[in-house]
Each structure stands twice: as structure tokens, then as C-alpha cells.
DSSP file (Angstrom, degrees, kcal/mol; ACC not computed):
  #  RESIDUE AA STRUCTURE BP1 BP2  ACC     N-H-->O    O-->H-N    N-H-->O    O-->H-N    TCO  KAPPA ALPHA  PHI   PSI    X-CA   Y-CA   Z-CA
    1    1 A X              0   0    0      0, 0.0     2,-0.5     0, 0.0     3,-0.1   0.000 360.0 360.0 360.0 123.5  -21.1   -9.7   -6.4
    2    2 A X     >  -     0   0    0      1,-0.2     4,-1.3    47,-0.0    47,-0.1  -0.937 360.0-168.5 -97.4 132.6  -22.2   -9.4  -10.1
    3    3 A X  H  > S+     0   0    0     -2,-0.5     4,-2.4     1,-0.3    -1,-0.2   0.723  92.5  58.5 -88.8 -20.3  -24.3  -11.9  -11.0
    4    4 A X  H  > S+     0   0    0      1,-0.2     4,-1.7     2,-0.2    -1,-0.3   0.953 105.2  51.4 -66.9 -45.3  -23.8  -10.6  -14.6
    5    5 A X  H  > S+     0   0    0      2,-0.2     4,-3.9     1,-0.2    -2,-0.2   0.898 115.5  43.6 -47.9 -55.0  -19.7  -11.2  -14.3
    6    6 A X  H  X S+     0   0    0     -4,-1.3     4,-2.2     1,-0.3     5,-0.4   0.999 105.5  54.0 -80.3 -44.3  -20.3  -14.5  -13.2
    7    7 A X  H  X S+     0   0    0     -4,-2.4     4,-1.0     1,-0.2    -1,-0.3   0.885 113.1  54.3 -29.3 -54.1  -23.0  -15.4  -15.7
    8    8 A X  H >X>S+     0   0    0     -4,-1.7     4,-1.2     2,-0.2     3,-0.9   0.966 112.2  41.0 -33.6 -69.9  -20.1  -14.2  -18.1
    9    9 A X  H 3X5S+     0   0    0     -4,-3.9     4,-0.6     1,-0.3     3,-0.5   0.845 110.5  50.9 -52.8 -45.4  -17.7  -16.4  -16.7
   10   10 A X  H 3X5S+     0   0    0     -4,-2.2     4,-0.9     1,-0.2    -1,-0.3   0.382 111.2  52.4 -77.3  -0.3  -19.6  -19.5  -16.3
   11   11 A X  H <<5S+     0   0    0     -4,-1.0    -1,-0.2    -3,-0.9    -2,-0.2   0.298 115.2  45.0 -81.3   0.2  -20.9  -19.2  -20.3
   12   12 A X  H  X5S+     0   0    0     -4,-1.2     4,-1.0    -3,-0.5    -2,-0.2   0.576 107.2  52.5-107.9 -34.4  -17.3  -18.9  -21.2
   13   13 A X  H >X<S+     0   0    0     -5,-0.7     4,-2.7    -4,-0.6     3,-1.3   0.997 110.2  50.7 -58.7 -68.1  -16.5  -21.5  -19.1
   14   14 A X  H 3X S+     0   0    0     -4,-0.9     4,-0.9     1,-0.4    -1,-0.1   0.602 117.2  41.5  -4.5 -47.4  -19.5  -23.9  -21.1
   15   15 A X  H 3> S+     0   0    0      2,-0.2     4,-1.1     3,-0.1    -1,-0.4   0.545 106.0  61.1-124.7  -1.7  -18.2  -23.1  -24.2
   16   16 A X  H <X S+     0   0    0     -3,-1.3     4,-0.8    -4,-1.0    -2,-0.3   0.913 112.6  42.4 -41.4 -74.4  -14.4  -23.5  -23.1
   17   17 A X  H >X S+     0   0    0     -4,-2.7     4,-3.3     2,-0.2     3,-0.8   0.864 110.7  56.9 -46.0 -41.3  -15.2  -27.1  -22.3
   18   18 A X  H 3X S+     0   0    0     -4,-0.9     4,-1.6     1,-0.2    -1,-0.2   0.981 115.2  39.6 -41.8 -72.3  -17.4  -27.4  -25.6
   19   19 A X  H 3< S+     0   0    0     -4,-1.1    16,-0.5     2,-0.2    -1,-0.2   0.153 105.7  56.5 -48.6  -4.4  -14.4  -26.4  -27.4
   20   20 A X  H <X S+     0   0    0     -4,-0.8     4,-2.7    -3,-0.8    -1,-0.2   0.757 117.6  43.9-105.7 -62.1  -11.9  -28.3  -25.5
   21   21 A X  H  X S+     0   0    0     -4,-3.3     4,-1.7    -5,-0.2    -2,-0.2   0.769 106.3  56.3  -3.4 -65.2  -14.5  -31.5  -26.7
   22   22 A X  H  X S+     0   0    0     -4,-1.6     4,-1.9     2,-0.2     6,-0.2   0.932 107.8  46.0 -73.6 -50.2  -14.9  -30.4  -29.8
   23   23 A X  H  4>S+     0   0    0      2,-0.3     5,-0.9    -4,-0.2    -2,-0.2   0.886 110.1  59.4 -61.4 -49.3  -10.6  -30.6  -30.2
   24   24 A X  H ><5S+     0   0    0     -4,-2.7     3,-1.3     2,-0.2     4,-0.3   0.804 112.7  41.4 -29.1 -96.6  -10.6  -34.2  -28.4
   25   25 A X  H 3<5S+     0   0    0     -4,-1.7     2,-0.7     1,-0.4    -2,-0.3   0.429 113.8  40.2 -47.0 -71.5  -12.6  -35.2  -30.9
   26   26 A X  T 3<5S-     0   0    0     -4,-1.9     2,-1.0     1,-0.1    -1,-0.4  -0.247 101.9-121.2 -73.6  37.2  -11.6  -33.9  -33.9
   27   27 A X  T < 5 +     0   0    0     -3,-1.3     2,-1.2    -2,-0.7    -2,-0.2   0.640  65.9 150.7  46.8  11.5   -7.7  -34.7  -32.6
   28   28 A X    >>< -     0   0    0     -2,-1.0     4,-1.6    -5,-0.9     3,-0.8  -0.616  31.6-168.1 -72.4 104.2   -7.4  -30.6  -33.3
   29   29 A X  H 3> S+     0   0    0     -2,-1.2     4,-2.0     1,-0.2     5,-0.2   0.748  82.7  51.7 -61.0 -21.9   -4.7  -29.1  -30.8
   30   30 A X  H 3> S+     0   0    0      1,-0.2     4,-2.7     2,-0.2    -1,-0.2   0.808 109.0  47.8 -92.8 -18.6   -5.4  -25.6  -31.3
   31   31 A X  H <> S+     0   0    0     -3,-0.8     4,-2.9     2,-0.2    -1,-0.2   0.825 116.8  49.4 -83.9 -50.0   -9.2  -26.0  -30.6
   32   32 A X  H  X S+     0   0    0     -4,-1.6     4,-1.2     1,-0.2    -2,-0.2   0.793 114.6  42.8 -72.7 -20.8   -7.9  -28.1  -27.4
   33   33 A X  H  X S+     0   0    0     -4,-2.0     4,-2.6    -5,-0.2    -2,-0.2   0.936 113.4  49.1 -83.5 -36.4   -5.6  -25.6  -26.4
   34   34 A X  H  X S+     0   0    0     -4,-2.7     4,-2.3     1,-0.2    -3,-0.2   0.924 110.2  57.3 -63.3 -33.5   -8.1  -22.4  -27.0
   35   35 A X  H  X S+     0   0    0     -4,-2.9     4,-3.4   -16,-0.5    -1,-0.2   0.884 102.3  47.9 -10.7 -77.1  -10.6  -24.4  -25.1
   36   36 A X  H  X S+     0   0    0     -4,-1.2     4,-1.8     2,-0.2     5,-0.3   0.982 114.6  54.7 -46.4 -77.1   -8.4  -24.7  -21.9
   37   37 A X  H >X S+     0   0    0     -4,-2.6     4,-2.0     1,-0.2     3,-1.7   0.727 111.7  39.5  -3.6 -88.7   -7.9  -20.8  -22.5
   38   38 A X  H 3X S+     0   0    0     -4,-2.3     4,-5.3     1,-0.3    -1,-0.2   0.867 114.8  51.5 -21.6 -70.0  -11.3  -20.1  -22.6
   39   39 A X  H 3X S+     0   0    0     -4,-3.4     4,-1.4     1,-0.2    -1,-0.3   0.855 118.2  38.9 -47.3 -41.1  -11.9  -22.6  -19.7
   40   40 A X  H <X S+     0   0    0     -4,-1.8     4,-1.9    -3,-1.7     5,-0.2   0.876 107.8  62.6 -86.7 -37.2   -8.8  -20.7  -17.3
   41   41 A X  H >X S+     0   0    0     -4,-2.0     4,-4.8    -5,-0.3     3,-0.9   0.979 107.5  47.3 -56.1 -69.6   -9.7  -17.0  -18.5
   42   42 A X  H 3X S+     0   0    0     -4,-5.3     4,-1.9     1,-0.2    -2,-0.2   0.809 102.4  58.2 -67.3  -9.1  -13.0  -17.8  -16.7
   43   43 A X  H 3X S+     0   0    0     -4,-1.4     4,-1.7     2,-0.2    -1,-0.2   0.716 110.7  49.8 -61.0 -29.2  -11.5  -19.4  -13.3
   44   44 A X  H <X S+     0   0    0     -4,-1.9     4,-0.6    -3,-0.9    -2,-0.2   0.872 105.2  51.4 -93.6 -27.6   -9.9  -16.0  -13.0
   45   45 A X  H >< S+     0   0    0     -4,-4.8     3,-1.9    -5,-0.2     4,-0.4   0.980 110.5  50.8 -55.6 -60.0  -13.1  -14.1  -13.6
   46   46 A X  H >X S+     0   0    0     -4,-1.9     4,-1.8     1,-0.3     3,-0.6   0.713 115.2  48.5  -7.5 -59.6  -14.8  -16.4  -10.7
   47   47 A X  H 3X S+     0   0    0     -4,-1.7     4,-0.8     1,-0.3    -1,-0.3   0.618 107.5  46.8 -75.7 -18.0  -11.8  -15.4   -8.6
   48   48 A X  H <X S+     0   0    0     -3,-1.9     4,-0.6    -4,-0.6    -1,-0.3   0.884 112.8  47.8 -94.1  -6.5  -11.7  -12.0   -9.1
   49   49 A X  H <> S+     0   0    0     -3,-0.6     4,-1.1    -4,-0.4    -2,-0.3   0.641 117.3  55.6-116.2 -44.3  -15.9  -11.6   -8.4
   50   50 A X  H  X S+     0   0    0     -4,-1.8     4,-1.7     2,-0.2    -3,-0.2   0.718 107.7  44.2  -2.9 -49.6  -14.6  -14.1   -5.0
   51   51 A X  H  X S+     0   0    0     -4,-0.8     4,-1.9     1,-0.2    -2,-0.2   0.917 109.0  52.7 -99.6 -33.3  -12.4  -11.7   -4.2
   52   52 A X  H  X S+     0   0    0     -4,-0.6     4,-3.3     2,-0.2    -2,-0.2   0.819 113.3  50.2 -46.8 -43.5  -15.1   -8.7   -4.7
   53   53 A X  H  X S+     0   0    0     -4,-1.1     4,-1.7     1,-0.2    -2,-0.2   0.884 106.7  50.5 -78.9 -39.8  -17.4  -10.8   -2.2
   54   54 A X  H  X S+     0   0    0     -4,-1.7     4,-3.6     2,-0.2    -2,-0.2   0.931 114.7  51.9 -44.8 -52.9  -14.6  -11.2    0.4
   55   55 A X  H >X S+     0   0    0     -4,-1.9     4,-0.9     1,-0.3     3,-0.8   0.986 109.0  42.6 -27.9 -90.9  -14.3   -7.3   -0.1
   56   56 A X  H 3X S+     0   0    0     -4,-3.3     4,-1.7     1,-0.2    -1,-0.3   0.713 115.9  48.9 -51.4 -22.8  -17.5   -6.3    0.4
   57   57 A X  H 3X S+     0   0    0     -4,-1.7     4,-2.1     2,-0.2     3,-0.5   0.929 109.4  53.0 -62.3 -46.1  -18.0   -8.8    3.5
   58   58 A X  H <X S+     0   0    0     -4,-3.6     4,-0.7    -3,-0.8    -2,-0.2   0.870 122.2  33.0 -63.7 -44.6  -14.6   -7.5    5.1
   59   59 A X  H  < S+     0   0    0     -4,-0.9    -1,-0.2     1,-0.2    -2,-0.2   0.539 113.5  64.7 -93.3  -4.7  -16.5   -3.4    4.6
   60   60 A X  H  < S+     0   0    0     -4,-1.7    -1,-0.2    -3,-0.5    -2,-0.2   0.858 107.6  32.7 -72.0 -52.3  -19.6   -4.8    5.2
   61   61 A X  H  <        0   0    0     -4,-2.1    -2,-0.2     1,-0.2    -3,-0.1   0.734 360.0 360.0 -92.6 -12.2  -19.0   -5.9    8.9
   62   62 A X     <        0   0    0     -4,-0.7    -1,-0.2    -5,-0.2    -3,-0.1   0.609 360.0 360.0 -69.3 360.0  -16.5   -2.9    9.9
């Protein structure tokens, strides 16, 4: 697991949702869609640093 990856993800995440906010608010779609972006780019970082922890458990215990 890198805690640095995830740190990454969940600040991208933070400021996806900011920006997703920020576009509510100011009734700006492109702000709401790059948000969401933001916000989905870092679910898949999560998942792929998940799937790295699965890994290493799977070579960890053979």
C-alpha cells in the first residue's frame, strides 16, 4: 500500500467535491462535470492501491 497514492487520491478527491460545490453553486456545468471527474479519477486510484493490498496479502501468505 502507498500511503502517498492514497494521500494523492483522497486530495483529489477533496477538491473534486469542492469543485463539484463550487459548480452547484455557481449553476456552472463544466465545473460540475470536472468535479465529478476529479471525484471518479480518484475512486480508481483507491481501487487500484485495493487491488495492490489484495496482492501483496495473496504473496504475503503463500
Amino acid at each position: 500500500m502507498s500511503t502517498e497514492n492514497r494521500a494523492e487520491a483522497t486530495g483529489k478527491n477533496i477538491e473534486g467535491k469542492v469543485q463539484e460545490a463550487v459548480g452547484n453553486i455557481t449553476g456552472d456545468a463544466k465545473d460540475q462535470a470536472a468535479g465529478q471527474a476529479k471525484q471518479a479519477q480518484a475512486a480508481a486510484g483507491h481501487a487500484v492501491e485495493d487491488a495492490k493490498d489484495k496482492a501483496k496479502d495473496v504473496v504475503d501468505k503463500a
